[in-house]
TORKOL-4160 file (C-alpha; in steps of 0.2 Angstrom, whole numbers, padded with zeros to 4 digits, m for minus):
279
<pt num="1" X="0069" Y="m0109" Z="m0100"/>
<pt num="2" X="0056" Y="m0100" Z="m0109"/>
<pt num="3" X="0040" Y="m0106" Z="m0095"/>
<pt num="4" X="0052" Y="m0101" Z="m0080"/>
<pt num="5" X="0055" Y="m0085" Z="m0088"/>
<pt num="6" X="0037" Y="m0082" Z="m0091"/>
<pt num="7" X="0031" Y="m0088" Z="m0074"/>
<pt num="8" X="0044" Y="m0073" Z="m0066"/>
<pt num="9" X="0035" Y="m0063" Z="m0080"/>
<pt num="10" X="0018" Y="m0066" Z="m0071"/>
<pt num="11" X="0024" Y="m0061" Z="m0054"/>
<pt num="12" X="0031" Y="m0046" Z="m0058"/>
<pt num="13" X="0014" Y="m0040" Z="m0069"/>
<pt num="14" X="0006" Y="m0045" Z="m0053"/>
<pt num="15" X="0018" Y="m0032" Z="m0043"/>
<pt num="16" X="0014" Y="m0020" Z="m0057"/>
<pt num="17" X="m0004" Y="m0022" Z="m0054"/>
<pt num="18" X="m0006" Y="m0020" Z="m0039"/>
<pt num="19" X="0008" Y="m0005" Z="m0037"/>
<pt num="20" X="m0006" Y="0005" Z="m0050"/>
<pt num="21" X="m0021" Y="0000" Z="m0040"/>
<pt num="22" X="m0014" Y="0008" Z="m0024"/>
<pt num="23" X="m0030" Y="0004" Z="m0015"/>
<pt num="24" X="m0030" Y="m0013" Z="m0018"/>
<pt num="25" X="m0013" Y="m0015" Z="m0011"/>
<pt num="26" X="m0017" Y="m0008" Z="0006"/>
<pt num="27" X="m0033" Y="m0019" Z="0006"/>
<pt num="28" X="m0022" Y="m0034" Z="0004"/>
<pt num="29" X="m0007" Y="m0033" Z="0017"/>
<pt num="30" X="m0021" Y="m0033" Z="0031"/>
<pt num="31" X="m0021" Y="m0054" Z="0031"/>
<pt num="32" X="m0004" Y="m0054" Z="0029"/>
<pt num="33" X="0001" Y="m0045" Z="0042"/>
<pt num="34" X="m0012" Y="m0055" Z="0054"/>
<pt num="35" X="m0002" Y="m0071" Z="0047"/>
<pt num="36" X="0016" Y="m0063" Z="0049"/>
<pt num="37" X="0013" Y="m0060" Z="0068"/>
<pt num="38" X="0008" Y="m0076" Z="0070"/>
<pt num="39" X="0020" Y="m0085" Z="0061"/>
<pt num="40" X="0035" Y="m0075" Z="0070"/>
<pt num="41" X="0026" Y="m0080" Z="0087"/>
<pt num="42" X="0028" Y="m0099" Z="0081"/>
<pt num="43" X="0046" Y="m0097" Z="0073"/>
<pt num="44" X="0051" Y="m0089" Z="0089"/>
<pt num="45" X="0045" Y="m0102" Z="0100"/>
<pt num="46" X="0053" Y="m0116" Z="0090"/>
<pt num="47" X="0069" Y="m0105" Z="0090"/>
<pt num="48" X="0070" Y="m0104" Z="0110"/>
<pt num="49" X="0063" Y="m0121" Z="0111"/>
<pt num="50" X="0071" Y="m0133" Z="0099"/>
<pt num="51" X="0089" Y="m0136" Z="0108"/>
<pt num="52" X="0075" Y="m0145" Z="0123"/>
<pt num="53" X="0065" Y="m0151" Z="0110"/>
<pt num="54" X="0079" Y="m0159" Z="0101"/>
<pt num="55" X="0089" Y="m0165" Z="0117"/>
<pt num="56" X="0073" Y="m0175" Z="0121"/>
<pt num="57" X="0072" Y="m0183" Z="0104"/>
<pt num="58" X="0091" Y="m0190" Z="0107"/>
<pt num="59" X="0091" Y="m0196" Z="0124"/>
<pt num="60" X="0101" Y="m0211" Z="0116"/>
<pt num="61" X="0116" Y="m0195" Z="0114"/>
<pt num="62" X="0117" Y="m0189" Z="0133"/>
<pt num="63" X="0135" Y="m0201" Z="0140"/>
<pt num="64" X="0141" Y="m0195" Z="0121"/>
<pt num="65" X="0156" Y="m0188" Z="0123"/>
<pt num="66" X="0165" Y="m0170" Z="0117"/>
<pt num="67" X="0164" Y="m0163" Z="0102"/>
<pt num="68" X="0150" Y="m0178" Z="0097"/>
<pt num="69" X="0139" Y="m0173" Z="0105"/>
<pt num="70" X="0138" Y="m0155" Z="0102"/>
<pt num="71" X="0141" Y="m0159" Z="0086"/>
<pt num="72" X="0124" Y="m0170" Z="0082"/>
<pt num="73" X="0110" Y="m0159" Z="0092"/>
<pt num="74" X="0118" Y="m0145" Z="0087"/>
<pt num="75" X="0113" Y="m0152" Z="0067"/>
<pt num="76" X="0099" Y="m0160" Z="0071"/>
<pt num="77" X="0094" Y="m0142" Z="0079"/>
<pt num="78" X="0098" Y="m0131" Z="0062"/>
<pt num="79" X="0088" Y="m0145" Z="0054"/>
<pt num="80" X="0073" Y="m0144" Z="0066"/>
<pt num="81" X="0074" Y="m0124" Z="0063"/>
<pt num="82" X="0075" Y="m0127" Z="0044"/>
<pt num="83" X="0061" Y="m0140" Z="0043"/>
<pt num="84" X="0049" Y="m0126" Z="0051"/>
<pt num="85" X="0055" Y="m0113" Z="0040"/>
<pt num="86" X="0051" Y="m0124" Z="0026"/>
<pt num="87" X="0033" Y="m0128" Z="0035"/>
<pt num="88" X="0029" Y="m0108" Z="0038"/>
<pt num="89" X="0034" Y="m0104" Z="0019"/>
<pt num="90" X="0021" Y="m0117" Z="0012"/>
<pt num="91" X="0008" Y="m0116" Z="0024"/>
<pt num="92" X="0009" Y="m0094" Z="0026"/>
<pt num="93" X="0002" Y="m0092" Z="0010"/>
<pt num="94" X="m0014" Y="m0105" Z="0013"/>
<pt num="95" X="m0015" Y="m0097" Z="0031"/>
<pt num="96" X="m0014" Y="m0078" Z="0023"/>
<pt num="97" X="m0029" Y="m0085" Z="0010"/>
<pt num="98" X="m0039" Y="m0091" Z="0021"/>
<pt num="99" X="m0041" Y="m0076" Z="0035"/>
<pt num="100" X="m0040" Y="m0064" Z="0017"/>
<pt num="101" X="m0051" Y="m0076" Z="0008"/>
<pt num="102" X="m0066" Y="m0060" Z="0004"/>
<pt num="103" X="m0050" Y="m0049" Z="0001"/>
<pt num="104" X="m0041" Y="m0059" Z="m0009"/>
<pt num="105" X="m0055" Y="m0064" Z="m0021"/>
<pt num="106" X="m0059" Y="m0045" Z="m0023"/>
<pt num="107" X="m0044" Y="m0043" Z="m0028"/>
<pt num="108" X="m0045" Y="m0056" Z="m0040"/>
<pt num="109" X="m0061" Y="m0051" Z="m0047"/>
<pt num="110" X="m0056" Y="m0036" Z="m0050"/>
<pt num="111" X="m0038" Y="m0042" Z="m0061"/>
<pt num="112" X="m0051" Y="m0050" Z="m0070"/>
<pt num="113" X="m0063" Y="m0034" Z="m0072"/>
<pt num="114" X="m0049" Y="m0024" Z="m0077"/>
<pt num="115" X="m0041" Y="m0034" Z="m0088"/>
<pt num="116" X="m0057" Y="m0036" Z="m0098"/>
<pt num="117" X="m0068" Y="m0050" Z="m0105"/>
<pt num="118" X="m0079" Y="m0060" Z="m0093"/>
<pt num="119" X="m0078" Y="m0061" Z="m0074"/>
<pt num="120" X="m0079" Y="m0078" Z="m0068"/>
<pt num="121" X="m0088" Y="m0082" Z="m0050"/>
<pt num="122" X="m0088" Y="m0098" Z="m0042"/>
<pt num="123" X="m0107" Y="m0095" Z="m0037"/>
<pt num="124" X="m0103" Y="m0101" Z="m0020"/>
<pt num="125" X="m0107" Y="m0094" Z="m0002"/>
<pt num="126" X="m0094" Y="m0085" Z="0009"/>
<pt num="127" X="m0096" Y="m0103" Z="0021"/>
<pt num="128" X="m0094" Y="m0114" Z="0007"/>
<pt num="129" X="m0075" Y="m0105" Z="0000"/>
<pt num="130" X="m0067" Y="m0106" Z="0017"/>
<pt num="131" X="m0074" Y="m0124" Z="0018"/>
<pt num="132" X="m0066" Y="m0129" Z="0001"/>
<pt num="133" X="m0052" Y="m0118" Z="0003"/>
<pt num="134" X="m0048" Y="m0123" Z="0022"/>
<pt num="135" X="m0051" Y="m0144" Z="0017"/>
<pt num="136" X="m0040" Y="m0141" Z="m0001"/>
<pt num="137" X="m0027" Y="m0134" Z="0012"/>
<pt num="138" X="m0026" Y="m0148" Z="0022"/>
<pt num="139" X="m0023" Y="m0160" Z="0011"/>
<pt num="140" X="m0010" Y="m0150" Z="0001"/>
<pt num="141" X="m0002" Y="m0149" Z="0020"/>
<pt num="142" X="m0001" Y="m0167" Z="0018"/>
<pt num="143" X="0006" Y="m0170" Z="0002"/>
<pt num="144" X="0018" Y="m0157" Z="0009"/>
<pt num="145" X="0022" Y="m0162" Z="0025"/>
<pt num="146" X="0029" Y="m0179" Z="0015"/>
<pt num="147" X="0039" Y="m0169" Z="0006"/>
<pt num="148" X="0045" Y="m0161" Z="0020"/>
<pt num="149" X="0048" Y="m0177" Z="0031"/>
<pt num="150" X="0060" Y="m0184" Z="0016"/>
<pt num="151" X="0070" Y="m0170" Z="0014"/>
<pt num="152" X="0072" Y="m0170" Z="0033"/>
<pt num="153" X="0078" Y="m0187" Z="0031"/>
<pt num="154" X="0089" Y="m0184" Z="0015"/>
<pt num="155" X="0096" Y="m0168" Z="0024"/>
<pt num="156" X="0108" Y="m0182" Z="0034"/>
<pt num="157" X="0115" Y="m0187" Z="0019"/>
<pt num="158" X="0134" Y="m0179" Z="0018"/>
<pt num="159" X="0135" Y="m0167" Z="0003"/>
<pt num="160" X="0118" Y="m0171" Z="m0004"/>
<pt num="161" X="0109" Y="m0165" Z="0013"/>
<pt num="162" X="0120" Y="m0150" Z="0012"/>
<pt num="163" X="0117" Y="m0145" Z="m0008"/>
<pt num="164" X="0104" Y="m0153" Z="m0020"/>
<pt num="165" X="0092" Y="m0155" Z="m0005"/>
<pt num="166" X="0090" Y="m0137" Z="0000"/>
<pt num="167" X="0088" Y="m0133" Z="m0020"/>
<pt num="168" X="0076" Y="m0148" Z="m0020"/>
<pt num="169" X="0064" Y="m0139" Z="m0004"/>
<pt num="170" X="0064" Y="m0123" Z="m0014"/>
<pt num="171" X="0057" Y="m0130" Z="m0030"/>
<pt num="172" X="0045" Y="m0141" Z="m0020"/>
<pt num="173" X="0041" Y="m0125" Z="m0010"/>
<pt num="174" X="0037" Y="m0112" Z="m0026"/>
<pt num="175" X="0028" Y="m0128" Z="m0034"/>
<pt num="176" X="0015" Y="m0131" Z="m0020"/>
<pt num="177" X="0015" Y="m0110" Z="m0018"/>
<pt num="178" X="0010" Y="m0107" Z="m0034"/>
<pt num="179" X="m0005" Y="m0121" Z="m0032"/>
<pt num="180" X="m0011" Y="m0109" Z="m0017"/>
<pt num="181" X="m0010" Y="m0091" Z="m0025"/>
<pt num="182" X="m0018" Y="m0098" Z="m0043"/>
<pt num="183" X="m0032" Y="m0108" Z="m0031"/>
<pt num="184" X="m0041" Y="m0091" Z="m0029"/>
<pt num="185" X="m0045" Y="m0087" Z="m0048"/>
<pt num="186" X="m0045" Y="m0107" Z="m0053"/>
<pt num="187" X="m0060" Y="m0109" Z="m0037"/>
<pt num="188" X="m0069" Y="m0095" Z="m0046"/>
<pt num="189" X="m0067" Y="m0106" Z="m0062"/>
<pt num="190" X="m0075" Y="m0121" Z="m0053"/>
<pt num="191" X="m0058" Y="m0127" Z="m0055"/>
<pt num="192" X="m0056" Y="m0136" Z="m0038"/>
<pt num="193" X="m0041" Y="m0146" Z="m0031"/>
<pt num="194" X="m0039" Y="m0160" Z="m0042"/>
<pt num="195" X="m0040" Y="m0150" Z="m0057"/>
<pt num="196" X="m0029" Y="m0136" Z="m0051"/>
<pt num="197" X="m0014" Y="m0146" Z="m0048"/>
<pt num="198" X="m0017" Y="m0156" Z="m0066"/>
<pt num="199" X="m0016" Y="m0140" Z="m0074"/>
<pt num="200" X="0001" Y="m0136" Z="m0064"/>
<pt num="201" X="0009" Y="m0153" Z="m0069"/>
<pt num="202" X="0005" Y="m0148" Z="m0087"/>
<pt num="203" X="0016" Y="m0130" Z="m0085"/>
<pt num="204" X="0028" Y="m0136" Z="m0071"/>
<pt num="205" X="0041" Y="m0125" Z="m0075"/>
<pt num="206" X="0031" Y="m0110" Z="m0077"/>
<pt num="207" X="0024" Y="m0114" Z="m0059"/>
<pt num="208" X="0043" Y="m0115" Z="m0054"/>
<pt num="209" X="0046" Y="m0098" Z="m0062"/>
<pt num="210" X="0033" Y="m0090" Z="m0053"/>
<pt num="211" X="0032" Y="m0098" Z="m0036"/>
<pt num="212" X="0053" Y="m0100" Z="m0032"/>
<pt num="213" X="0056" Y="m0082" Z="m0033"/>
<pt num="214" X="0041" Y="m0079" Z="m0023"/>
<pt num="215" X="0047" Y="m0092" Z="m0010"/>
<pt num="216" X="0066" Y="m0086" Z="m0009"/>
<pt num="217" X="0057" Y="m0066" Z="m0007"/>
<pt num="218" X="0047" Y="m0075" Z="0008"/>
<pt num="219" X="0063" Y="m0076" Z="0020"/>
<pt num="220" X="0068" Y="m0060" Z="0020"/>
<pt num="221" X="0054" Y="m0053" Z="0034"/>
<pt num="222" X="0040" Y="m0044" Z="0029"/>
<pt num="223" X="0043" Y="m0047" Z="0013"/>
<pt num="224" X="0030" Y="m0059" Z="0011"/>
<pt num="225" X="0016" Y="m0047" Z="0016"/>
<pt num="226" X="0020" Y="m0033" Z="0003"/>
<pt num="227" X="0022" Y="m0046" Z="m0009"/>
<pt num="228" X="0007" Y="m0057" Z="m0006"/>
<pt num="229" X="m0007" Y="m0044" Z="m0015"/>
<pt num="230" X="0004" Y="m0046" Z="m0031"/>
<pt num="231" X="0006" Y="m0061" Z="m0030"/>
<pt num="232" X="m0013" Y="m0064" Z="m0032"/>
<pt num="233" X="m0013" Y="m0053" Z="m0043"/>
<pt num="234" X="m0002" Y="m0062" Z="m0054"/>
<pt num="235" X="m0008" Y="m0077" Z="m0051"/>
<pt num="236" X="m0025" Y="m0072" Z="m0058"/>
<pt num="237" X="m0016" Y="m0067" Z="m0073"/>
<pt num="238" X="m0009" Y="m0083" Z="m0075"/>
<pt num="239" X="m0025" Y="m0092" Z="m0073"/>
<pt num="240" X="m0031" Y="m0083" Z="m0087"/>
<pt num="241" X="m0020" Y="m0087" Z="m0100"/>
<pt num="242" X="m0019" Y="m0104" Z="m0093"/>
<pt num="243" X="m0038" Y="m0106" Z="m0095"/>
<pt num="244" X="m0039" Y="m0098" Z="m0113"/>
<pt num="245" X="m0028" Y="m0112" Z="m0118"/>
<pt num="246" X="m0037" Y="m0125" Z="m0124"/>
<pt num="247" X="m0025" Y="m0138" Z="m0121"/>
<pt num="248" X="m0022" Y="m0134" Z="m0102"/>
<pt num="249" X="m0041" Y="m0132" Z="m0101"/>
<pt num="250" X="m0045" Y="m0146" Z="m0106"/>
<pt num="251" X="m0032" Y="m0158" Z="m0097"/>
<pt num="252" X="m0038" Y="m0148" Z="m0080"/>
<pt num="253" X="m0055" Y="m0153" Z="m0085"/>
<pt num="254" X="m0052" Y="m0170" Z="m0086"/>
<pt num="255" X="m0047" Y="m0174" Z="m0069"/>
<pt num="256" X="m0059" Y="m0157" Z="m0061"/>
<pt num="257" X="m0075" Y="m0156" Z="m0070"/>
<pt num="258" X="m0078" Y="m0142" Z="m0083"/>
<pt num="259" X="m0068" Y="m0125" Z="m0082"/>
<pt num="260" X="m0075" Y="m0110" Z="m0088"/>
<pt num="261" X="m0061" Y="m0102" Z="m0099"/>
<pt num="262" X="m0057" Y="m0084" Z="m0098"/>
<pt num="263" X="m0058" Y="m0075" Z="m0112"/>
<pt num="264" X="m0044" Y="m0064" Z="m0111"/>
<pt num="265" X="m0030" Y="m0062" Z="m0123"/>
<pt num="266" X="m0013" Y="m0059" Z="m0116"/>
<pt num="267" X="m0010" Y="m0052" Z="m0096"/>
<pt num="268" X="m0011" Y="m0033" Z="m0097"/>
<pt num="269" X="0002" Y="m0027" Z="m0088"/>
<pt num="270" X="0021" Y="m0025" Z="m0093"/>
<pt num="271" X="0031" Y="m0032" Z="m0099"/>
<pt num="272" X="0025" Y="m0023" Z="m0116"/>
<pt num="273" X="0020" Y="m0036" Z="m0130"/>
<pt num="274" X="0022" Y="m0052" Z="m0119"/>
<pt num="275" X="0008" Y="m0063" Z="m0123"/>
<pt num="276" X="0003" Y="m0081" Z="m0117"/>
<pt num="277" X="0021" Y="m0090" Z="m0111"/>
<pt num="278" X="0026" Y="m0107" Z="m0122"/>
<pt num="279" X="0032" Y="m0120" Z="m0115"/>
């Protein structure tokens, strides 16, 4: 309970941050709001498409019978809806990155400038970060889009579909979000995929406690582009407690390469007197 605790801890001193560094928080809803229009274009789409799309997927349904018919596309449809939902909430955040990727690690840099000690940099071209970060956002897709194809499946489960699956998407979403927003400081550790996620799996709830929050915030519109400068910002934070730790360091290092640790102490911002989270 204590890392769930502290990973909501970490977002809201990324909120606070941001919220007294005005100027930063007006530099980073510009991606955001690029992503939101785009997302709403698709969400829309899928919203006036789906009833055709799903018809077409169950042509096995058409000489059903009343209500039985009505009945199973109209699930399978709140399902379709839902799955896309799911896949807009994991994948805004690495879309966001990507178009606010000089943004976003200004921003980062400067989390780390302000909260003193040394200013990591990944020492790589512009070209070179979209490359990594657009290929590490593939394959989390990937990993996500399984995720996303069993819970679809599980969803038909009576009771289960209805309950422990929806908590189940959340987690997986605020997981794999928290992997996306802690990317930007971690990549300036020369911290790359591998390493990022083993340092995650080490501090899983505290990864829950910052990115669930963050994901249920995200379906309320706009939302998610107020939020997102923050969120980096509080990511960074937690990159650098998470990187002065010995510990994490080095079972991140084993699966990444060498990661440069911060040397900070503590995250700055309120709460007053919160240091490193335990686990």
């Amino acid at each position: 309970m204590s890392d769930l605790a502290g990973g909501f801890r970490y977002l809201l001193a990324g909120q606070r941050w941001v919220l007294g560094h005005g100027r930063w928080l007006g530099i980073g809803l510009l991606p955001g709001l690029v992503s939101l229009v785009l997302y709403a274009a698709a969400l829309i789409g899928l919203g006036f498409g789906a009833d055709d799309l799903v018809a077409w997927l169950t042509p096995f349904a058409d000489g059903w019978g009343s209500p039985w018919l009505a009945l199973l596309r109209g699930f399978l449809t709140v399902l379709l809806f839902g799955l896309g939902l799911f896949l807009a909430v994991i994948t805004f955040t690495a879309v966001t990155l990507l178009i606010g990727q000089p943004f976003y690690e200004s921003l980062s840099e400067e989390v780390d400038r302000g909260e003193g000690g040394e200013v990591p940099r990944s020492g790589l071209t512009l070209w070179r970060e979209l490359w990594i970060s657009a290929r590490d956002s593939v394959r989390l897709l990937g990993r996500v889009l399984l995720y996303g194809v069993l819970l679809f499946a599980l969803g038909f489960v009576p009771v289960i579909g209805q309950t422990v699956v929806p908590a189940i998407g959340f987690c997986v979403s605020g997981y794999f979000l928290t992997q996306e927003l802690t990317g930007v400081a971690l990549m300036r550790r020369r911290v790359e995929l591998p390493g990022q996620l083993a340092l995650l799996r080490s501090r899983r709830m505290l990864a829950l406690g910052f990115g669930v929050p963050l994901v249920l915030s995200f379906l309320v519109p706009l939302v998610a582009v107020f939020l997102m400068p923050g969120a980096v910002a509080g990511a960074t934070l937690m990159v650098r407690d998470l990187t002065a730790d010995p510990d994490a360091g080095a079972d991140a290092g084993a699966d990444a390469g060498a990661v440069e640790p911060a040397r900070a102490e503590g995250f700055g911002p309120p709460p007053a007197g919160y240091g490193r989270p335990t686990g």
